[in-house]
N, C-alpha and C positions, 0 to 999 in steps of 0.2 A: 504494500500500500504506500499510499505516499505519508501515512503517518509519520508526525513528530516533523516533515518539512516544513521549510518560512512559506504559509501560507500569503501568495501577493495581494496588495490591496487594490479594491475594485478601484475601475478608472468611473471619469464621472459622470458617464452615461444614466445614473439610475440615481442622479443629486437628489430629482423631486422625491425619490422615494424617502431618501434617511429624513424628510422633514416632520414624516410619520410619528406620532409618539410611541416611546417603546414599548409601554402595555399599556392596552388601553382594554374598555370592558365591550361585550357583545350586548347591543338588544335584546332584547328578547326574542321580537320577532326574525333576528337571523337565525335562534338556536335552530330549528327544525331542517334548514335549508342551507345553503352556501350560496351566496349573490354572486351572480357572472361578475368577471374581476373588469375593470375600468383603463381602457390602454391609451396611452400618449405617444408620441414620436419621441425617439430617444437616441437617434441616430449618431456616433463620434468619430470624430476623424477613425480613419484606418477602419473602420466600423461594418458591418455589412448594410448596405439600403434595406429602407422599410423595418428599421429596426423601433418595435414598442417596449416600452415599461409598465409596469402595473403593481400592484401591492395588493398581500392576500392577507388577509386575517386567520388566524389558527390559534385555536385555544392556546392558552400555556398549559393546562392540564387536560387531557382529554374528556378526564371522569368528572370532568365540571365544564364542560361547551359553554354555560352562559358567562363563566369568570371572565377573569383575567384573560389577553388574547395579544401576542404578539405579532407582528407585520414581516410578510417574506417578500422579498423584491424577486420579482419577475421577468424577464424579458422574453421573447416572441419575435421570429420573424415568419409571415404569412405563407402559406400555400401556393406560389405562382401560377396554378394549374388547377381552380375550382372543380372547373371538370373531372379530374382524373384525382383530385386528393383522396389520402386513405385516412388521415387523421390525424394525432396531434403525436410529435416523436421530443421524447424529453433526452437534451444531452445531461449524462448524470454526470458530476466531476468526482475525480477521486476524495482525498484525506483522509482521516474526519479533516475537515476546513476548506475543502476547496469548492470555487467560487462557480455557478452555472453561471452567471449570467456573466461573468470573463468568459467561458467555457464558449458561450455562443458565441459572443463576441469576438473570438479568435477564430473559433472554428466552422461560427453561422453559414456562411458564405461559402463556403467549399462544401460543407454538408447538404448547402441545400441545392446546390452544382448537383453533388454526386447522386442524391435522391431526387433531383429532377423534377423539384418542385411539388412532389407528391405530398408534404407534410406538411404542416404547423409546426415548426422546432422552436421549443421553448425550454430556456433555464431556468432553475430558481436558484437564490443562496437560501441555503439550511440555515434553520433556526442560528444565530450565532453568529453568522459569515457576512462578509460584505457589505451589501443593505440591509438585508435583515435587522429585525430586532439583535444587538448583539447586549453582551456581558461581562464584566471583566473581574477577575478574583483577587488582584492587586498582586502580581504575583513583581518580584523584586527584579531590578534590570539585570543583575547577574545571573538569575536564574532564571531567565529568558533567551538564550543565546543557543542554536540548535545544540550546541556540541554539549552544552548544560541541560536541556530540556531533555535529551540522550541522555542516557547513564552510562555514560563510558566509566568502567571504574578506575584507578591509580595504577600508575606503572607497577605497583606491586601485587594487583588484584584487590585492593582493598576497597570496599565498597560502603564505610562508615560514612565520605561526604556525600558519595549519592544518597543514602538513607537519610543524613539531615536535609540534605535538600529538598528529598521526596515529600519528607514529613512536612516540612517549610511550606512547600507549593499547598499540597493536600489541606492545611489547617487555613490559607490564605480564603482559597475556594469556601472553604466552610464559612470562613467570617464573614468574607464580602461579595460572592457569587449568589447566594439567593436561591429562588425560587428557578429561578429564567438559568443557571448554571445548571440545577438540579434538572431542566426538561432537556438537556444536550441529548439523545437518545438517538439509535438508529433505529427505535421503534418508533419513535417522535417523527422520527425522517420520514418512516414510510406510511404514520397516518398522515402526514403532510401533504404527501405526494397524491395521496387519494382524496385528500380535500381538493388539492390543485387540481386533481382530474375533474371532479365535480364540479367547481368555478367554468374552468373552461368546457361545460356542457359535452364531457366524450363520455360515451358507454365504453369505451377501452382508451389506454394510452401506451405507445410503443417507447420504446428508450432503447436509445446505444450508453451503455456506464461502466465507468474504465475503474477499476483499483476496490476503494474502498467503494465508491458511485456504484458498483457491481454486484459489490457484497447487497447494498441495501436493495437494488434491485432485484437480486435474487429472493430475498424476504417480504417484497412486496410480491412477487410472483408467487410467495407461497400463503401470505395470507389476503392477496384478493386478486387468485387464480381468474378469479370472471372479467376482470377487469383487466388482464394483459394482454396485449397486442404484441407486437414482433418484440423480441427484446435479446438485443446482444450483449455480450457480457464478455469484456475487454480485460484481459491480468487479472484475475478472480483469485482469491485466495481461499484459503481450507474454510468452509462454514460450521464446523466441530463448535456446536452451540456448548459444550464444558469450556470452552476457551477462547474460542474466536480470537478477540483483536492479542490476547498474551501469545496464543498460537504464529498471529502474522506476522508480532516481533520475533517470536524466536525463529519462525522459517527465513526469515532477509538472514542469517550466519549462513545458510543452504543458500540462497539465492547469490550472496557477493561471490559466494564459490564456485558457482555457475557462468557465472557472470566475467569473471577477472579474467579468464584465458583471453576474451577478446580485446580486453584492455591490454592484454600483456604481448600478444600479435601486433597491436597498434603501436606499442609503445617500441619494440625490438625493429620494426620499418614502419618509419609512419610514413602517410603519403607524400606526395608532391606537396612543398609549398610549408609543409612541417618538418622538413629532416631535421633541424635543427632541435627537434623534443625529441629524438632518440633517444632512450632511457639505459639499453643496453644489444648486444650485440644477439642475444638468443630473447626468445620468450620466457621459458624458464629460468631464466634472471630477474626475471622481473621483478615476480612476489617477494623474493629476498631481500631486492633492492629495498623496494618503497619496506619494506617490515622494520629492515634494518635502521633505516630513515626515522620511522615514527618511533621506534625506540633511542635513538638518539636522542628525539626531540622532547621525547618523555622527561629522559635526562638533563638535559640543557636547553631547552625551549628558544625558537629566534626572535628575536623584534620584526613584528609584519609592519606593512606601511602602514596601518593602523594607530594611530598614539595610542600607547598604555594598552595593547594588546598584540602577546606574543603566542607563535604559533608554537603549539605544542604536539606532542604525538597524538591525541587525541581529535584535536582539529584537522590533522592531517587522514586520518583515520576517516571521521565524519565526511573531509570531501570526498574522498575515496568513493565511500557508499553514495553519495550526492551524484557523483560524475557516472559510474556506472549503469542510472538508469538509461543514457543516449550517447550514442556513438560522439556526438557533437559536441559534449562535453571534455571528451578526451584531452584535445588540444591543453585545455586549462588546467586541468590536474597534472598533465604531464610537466606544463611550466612552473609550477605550483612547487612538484618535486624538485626542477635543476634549483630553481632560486633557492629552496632551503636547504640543499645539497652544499650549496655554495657559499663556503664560511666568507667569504672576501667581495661576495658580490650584493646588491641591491637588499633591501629587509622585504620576500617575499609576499605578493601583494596578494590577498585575501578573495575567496571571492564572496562574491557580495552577497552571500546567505550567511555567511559565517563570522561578516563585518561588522554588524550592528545588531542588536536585540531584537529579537521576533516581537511585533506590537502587544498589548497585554491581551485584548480583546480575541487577538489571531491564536496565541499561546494557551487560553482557556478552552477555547470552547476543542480544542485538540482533544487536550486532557480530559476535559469533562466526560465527551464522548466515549475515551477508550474507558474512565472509571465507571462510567456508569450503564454502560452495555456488558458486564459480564464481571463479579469476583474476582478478586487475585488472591493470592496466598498473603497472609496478614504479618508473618515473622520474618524478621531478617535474616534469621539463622537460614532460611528457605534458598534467599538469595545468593548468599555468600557462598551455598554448596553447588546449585546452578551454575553461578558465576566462573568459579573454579572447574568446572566441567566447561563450561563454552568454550572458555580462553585456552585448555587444552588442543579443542576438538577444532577451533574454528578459529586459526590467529588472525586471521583478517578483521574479522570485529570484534576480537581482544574479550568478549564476555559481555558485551554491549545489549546482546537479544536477551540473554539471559537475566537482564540485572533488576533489582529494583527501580517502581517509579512511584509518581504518588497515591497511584490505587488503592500501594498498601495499605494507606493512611486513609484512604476514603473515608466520608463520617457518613453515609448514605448507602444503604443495600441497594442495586439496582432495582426499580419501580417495574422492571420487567425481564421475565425469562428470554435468554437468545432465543431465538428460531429454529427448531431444527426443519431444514431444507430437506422435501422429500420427492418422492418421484411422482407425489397425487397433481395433478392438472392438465392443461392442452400442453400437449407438443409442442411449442414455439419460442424456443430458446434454441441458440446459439451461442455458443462459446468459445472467444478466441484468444489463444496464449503462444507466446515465447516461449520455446525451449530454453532459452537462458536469463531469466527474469530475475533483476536481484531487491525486488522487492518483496512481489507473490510466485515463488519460484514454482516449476511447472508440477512438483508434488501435489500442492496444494492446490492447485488449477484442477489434478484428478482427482483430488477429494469430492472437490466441488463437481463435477462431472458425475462422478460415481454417486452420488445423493439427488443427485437428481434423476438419473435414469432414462429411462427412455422420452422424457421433457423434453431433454435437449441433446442436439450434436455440437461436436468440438471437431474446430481446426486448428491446428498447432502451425506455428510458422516459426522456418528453424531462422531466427536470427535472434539474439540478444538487445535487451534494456526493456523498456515497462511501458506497455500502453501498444497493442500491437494496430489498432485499424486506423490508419491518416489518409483521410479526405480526400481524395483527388493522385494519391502517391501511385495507384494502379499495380499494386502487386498480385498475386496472386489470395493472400489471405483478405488482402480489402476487396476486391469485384466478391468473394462470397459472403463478405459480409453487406454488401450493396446489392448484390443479387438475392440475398434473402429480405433486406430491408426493402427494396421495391418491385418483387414478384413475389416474395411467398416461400423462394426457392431454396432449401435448405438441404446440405449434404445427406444422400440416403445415409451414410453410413460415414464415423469419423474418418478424417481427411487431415495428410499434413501438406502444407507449403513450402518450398523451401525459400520464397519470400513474402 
C-alpha cells in the first residue's frame, strides 16, 4: 500500500468546497434519503475540461444518520457519449490518505481517453483527506517526518524510541483527534462510497482502485454485492481480516525483496543519459553497496542540504523503499547514494518527502485508519521479538515491517470487525498485479485472488513497482483492463503479461 507515504496536498481546484463547515448537523428530512449532490465548474490549469466539484454530506457516525455529519469533496468529469454511457466509474486512490479528486485530476483525462467516454469518472477524498472534513491529533513536528512516522528501529535493533514515540503519537490522537479521528475507518470509507453512489442516482457504481483504494473496494464488493459494477482492483494486498493493514506492513520486507533486483540491474548499467549513477560494476553488488552505506550512516550520519537535518541510515533506508515503487524514481536514489558515498563532496540533497514534516492533518488520518481498522498486539515485548526476527530475515528494511507503531497504544477498540472477503456475489472483478511489487507484493495479491474465487480473474504483468494499469500506456495488462472496463470482457481464465 502506499501506507505511512507524504500524502500530497490537494491543489485548488475544490477551494469552494473546504468553505464547508467541518460538522455540521442533518435535517431531519434528509435522514430517510440522500439529496442529489450540487456541481460547479472546477476546472485548473493542467486540469482535465468539464471538470465539477460538489460536496457530500455523511454522517460522522453511521448508527446516528441525523447527528453530526461531515462534508467529502467531490469531483466528476461527464460522460462524452450520453448515448453509449454505462454509468458512473469511481477512480479509488490508494493510502489510507490518498486524494480522488488529485487522482482525477491527474489521471481524468486519459481515463476518460481510454474509456471512450463511456463513464461519469468521479473522485472523492475520504473522510480526513484533502477537502474533506479533515482532523488533526497535534501530533509533534519531529514525529511527523516519514522516516519517524516509520518505525525504523536503532542501528542496534533497539526499538524503546519507536515505542515512546508510538505511545506519544497514540495519547496525542486521544486528546485532540475526537470524534471525526475516531470515524477514520475503511468501513466508514465504504459506507461512504454507497452514500456517494446514492447522491449521484446509480443503481450500481464501477471503480478502477489501486493499493489501499483496492482493498476498500474489495469490501465494498463484499458488503453491497448489488451495487457493483465492473470493478478492477490494481496492487491488492492480502485481505486476512485477523490482520489486514499489520499484514501489508509486514508483507513490503517480501515486496523490497522482490523489488530491489530491478533496482540493482539499473543501478550496475543504467541507461543513456544516466551513466554517471553507476552504483557498481555487477548487480549483485549492489545490495551490499547501499546496506553497507546505511550502516555507515547509522554510524556517523551526513549533513543533507537541509539545515539541522542529517541523513542517517534510516532515511537512507526509507528512500530506498520510496524509490522502489517506479522505475522513474531510480535516477534519484541512485544520486542520493554517490553524494552520501562521498565524504568530500556536496551535503546530499534530500528528497523532498523526507525534507520537511508530513502536515499534521495528512499524518493523522494515516494513522487513525491503520489503528482503527483492525487490533495490534498491545506489548512491547511482542515487538522487540518480531523486530529481531525481521532484521534477521529481511536486511533491507532492517525490522521496519515488523516494528511497533501507535496502535499499540490505541485508546479505542475498532467500532468495526474487518471484512472477511468471500467468493458470494457477480463475477465482475478483475485483478491486476506486479510480479515484483514492493509495496503489496504478489503473495498477497493471491491471497486476495484466492478469497475471492471465482468473482474474479487476475492478470499478472511481469514488471516491477506499485500500481500496474496507466491510462493511455497501451500495454498488454492495461487494453485488458480497458477491454473489461468498456465491453464486459474479462479473461476466461487467469492470464499473465509480460507488460
Amino acid at each position: 500500500m502506499t501506507t505511512w507515504t507524504r500524502t500530497a496536498l490537494l491543489t485548488t481546484l475544490v477551494v469552494a468546497v473546504t468553505t464547508l463547515p467541518a460538522v455540521t448537523f442533518a435535517p431531519r428530512a434528509e435522514a430517510a434519503g440522500v439529496p442529489p449532490l450540487a456541481w460547479t465548474p472546477c476546472e485548473s490549469p493542467g486540469g482535465p475540461t468539464g471538470q465539477e466539484c460538489a460536496g457530500l454530506p455523511v454522517p460522522l457516525d453511521y448508527r446516528d444518520p441525523r447527528g453530526p455529519r461531515l462534508t467529502l469533496a467531490v469531483t466528476r468529469l461527464r460522460s462524452e457519449g450520453p448515448e453509449a454511457r454505462q454509468g458512473t466509474l469511481l477512480a479509488l486512490p490508494g493510502g489510507p490518505g490518498g486524494s480522488g479528486v488529485q487522482r482525477l485530476t491527474q489521471r481524468g483525462a486519459a481515463l476518460r481517453a481510454q474509456t471512450e467516454g463511456r463513464y461519469d469518472i468521479v473522485g472523492f477524498d475520504p473522510r480526513g483527506v484533502g477537502a474533506s472534513t479533515r482532523a488533526s491529533c497535534g501530533i509533534t513536528e519531529g514525529d511527523r517526518y516519514v522516516f519517524t512516522l516509520r518505525s525504523w528501529p536503532a542501528p542496534d535493533g533497539s526499538i524503546d524510541e519507536n515505542a515512546a514515540r508510538s505511545r506519544r503519537v497514540a495519547e496525542a490522537c486521544a486528546r485532540n483527534g475526537g470524534a471525526v479521528v475516531r470515524s477514520f475507518s475503511t468501513a466508514n470509507q465504504v459506507r461512504d462510497m454507497d452514500r456517494l453512489r446514492r447522491a449521484l442516482g446509480e443503481e450500481k457504481i464501477s471503480a478502477w482502485a489501486t493499493s489501499y483504494g483496492a482493498y476498500a473496494g474489495a469490501v465494498y464488493a463484499q458488503k453491497y454485492p448489488q451495487h457493483t459494477g465492473r470493478l478492477v482492483l490494481d496492487s491488492v494486498g492480502d485481505p486476512d481480516p485477523r490482520r489486514v493493514e499489520r499484514q501489508w506492513l509486514a508483507n513490503m520486507a517480501e515486496g523490497a525483496e522482490d523489488r530491489f533486483p530491478d533496482f540493482a540491474a539499473w543501478a550496475a548499467d543504467p541507461p543513456s543519459g544516466h551513466r554517471d549513477l553507476q552504483l557498481a560494476e555487477r548487480p549483485e553488488e549492489v545490495e551490499p553497496l547501499v546496506l553497507a552505506l546505511a550502516a555507515k550512516l547509522d554510524r556517523t550520519p551526513r549533513q543533507s542540504h537541509v539545515p539541522g537535518l542529517a541523513l542517517t541510515g534510516s532515511m537512507l533506508r526509507q528512500a530506498l523503499q520510496n524509490a522502489l515503487y517506479g522505475d522513474a524514481l531510480f535516477p534519484s536514489f541512485a544520486a542520493l547514494v554517490k553524494a552520501a558515498a562521498d565524504p568530500l563532496g556536496e551535503p546530499p540533497v534530500l528528497p523532498a518527502e523526507l525534507s520537511a514534516p508530513v502536515p499534521d492533518a495528512d499524518a493523522s488520518v494515516i494513522i487513525a485508519v491503520l489503528c482503527n481498522d483492525v487490533n495490534w498486539p498491545r506489548t512491547v515485548g511482542h515487538y522487540r521479538r518480531t523486530v529481531a526476527e525481521a532484521r534477521a530475515a529481511h536486511p533491507l528494511t532492517a525490522g521496519m515491517t515488523a516494528n511497533i507503531v501507535p496502535c499499540a497504544f490505541w485508546k479505542d477498540a475498532p467500532a468495526d470487525e474487518p471484512t472477511r472477503i468471500t467468493p458470494d456475489g457477480p463475477s465482475n472483478i478483475l485483478v491486476i498485479q506486479g510480479l515484483r511489487d514492493p509495496a503489496t507484493p504478489l503473495s498477497g495479491a493471491l491471497r486476495m485472488r484466492a478469497a475471492l474465487g471465482d468473482r474474479a480473474r487476475m492478470v499478472t504483468v511481469g514488471r516491477g513497482g506499485h500500481g500496474m494499469y496507466v491510462p493511455r500506456r497501451e500495454g498488454c495488462g492495461d487494453r485488458t483492463v480497458e477491454a473489461f472496463l468498456n465491453h464486459g470482457q474479462r479473461p476466461r481464465h487467469d492470464v499473465h503479461c509480460e507488460d
